[in-house]
Each structure stands twice: as C-alpha cells, then as structure tokens.
N, C-alpha and C positions, 0 to 999 in steps of 0.2 A: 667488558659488557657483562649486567648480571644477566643470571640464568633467564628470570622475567622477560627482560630487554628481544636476550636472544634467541627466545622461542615466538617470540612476535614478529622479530625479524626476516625468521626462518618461515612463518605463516607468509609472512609480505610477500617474499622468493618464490613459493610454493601455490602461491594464489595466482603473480605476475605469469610464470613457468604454463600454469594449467591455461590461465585464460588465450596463450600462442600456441596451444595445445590443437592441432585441429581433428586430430582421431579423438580425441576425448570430446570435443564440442561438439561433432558428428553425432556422437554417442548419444549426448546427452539429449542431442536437439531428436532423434531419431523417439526416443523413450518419450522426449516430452510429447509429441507429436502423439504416439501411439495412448497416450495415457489419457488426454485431451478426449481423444474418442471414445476412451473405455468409459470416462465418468469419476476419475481416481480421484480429482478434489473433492467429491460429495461422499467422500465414506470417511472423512475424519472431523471427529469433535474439540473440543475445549472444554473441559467442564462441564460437562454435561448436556454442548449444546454445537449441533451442527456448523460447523468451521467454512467452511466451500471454499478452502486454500489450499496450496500444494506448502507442506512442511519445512520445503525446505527456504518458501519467502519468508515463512512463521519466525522460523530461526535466526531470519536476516532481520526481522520487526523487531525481535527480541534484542538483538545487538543494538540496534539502531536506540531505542526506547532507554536501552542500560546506560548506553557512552551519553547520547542529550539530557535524559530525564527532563522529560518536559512537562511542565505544567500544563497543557491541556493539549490530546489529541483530537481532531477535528477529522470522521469518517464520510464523504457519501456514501449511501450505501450499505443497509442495514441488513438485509433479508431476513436469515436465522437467530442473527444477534451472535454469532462465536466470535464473528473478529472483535467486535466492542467488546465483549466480557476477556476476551484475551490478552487486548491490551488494557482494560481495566486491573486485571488479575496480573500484570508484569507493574505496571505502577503502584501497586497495591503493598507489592514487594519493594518497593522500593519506600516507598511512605507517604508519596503526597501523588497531587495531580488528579485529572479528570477525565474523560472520553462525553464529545459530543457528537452523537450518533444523529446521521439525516438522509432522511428516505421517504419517498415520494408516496408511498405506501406500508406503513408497517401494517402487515395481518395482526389481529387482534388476538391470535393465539402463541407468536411471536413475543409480541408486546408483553403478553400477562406472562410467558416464561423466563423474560428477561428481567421483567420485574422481580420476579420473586427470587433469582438468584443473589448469592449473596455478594457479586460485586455489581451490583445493581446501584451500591451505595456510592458509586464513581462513575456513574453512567446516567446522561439527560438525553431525550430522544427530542426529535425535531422531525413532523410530519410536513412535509413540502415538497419541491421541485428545488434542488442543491443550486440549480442556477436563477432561482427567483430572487427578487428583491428585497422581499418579505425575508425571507428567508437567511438570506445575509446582513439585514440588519438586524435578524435575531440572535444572529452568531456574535457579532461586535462584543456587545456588553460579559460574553463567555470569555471573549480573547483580553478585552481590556485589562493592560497592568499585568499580564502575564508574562513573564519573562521569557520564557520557552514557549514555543506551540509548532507543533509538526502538524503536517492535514496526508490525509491518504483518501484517494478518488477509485471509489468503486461501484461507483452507480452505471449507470447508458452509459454503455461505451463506443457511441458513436464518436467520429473526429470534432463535427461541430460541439456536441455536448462536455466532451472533454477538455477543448479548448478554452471553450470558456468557464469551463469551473479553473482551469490553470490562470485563468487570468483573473477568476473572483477569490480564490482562495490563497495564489500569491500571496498577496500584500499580509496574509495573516503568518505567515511561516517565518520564524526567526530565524534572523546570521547563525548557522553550523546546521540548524535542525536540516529536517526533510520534506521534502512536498514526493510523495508516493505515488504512481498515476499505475492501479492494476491493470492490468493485462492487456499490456500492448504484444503481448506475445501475437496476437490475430494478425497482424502486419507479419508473420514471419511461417504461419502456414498454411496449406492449403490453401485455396480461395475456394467457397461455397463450405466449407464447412460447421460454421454456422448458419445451418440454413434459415432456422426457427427467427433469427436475429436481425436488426438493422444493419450491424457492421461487418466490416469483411476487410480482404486487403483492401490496403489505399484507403481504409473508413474504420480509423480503429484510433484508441487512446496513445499507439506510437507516433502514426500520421501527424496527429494533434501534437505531440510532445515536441516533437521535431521544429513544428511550425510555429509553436513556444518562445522557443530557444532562439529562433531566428531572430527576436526582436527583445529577448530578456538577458543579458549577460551578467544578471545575479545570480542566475543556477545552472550548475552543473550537474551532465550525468555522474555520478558514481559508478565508472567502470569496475575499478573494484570489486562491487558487491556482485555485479554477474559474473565476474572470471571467477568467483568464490564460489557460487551456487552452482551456474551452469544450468543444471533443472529451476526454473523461475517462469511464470505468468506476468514477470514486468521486469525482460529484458529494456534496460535503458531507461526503464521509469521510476530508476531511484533517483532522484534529483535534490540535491544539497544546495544550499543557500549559501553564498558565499560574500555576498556582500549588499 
C-alpha cells in the first residue's frame, strides 16, 4: 500500500476507534453542551462576515464540498450570510459552481454586505419561506442540468418545518452528494434550553430526520462524519444520497 493509501486507512481506523470511544464522546458531548450555552458559534467569521457555526462542521462542509464538488449548493437559511460566502469561497477554489441562499428574511444590511463581498460573484439570494411553492419553483430552473447539487437546512428548526424541506429539497440532491439538516443536536440536550425558540426535544431537525428516513431509503446517515467530529450541531444530519 502506498504511503497516500495508508494514511487514509489509518484515518478510517482512527475515526471507527474514537467514534466506540465513549470517555471521548462524553467529553465531547459535555463541552458541546456547555459551549451551546456560552454562545461559542456566534464569535467566528469567514471572511469578513459572521459564520454562526461551530468550526468544526465548517471543516466537515469543506471535506464534503472538495470530495463532490458540486455545481450548486442549495442553503435555507441565510441570516449573516458566512456560511454562503463560505461555501462560495471553497468553490471558488475549486473553479466552478454556485450557492443559492433562501431565507424568509434577509435584513437589508445583511443583504448589502453580502453583496458587496467579493464572492458574491457565486452567490443568488431568494427572499421566501424555503417551504413555499413559489419558492421551490424558483429553485428548479438553479438545479436544472446540474450535475452535482448538495442542499444544507438551516432555517426553523422545528420538526414539522424541517421535515418538509427534507422532503422538498430531496429530490434536488444527487447520487453521492449530501442533503445537510443543521442542528439536530436540540434532540440531544437539555430540554427548555432554548427557551426564546419553538423547538425543543422531541421538535427539532433530528425528530424530523429520523422520521425521513423512515419512508426514504435513498439516504443515509453518514456516521462517519460524527465519529470524526464528535463536537458538531448536526449529529446524524449529514445524510448522503445513495441511490
């Protein structure tokens, strides 16, 4: 085996190894928890522009983004605009492709900062409700003829709301790529700790995903990518298209 080969190999072993780890997933789940409350996703950027992600799903977007390279990714869920210019600026590296950003509200100082950065030049904004009709028949004409297309769900992360964007955004996701559903992690702490919020345990983007899966046997989790992480806001919501 070359050298290449067998440091990938040794990753594979090393990923399998940590994720039956349960003093390390303790660990981790412990820190995630405590970090959740401090407010730790809202102090990192991307270029110049508030990110509201924990680094180390960034890391896992970035993997995911290099090995598909897809021609357009498909976000709900705009707020600050980091994760669009994020994955705009990983495609950008790459050479081609697109980010179509949709959010039920973009603020209008939002808007004009994202505009004016400079991977703006790979970035189309869509002002709606991600589960409206309008709204998915504006996306069609993005996806057509595109060979690749990954979607990542970061809007209301209520169960009903999230479910049914898995079941409008589905059909856009190609064989290998990924369909992303942020932060089902609420299924897995406290209950009431979002109190400001509609979701909670039992009403959150996992609930949904679970109940997906029940009736779709074209995707799968990607355990993998949490026994990788470990720290992640979307335990079990990396889901890969398989057929």
């Amino acid at each position: 085996m070359n050298p290449i080969d067998a440091y990938k190999e040794e990753c594979k072993t090393r990923i399998e190894a940590q994720g039956k780890n349960e003093q390390v997933k303790a660990a981790a789940s412990r820190f995630t928890e405590e970090t959740i409350r401090s407010g730790y996703s809202y102090n990192f950027s991307w270029m110049g522009r508030p990110i509201i992600q924990y680094p180390q799903d960034m890391i896992a977007m970035q993997e995911i983004i290099w090995e598909v390279k897809p021609d357009l990714i498909i976000e709900t869920g705009i707020a600050h605009g980091g994760s669009i210019i994020y994955y705009a600026s990983i495609l950008e590296l790459i050479g081609k492709g697109e980010v179509l950003g949709i959010d039920i509200d973009i603020r209008e100082h939002n808007r004009a900062e994202i505009e004016k950065h400079p991977m703006s030049k790979r970035i189309t904004m869509l002002q709606g409700s991600a589960i409206s009709e309008e709204i998915i028949e504006k996306i069609k004409p993005f996806a057509k003829d595109k060979k690749t297309v990954m979607v990542c769900l970061d809007s209301n992360h209520t169960h009903a709301h999230v479910l049914k964007e898995l079941e409008l955004y589905a059909p856009f996701v190609t064989v290998g790529s990924y369909l992303v559903a942020f932060d089902t992690i609420v299924e897995d702490l406290p209950a009431d700790l979002y109190k400001d919020r509609p979701w909670d345990v039992g009403d959150n983007p996992k609930t949904a995903v679970y109940e997906f899966l029940k009736s779709n046997d074209q995707f799968v989790i990607d355990e993998s990518i949490d026994n990788k992480l470990l720290v992640s806001v979307a335990p079990s919501g990396y889901l890969r298209r398989i057929s």
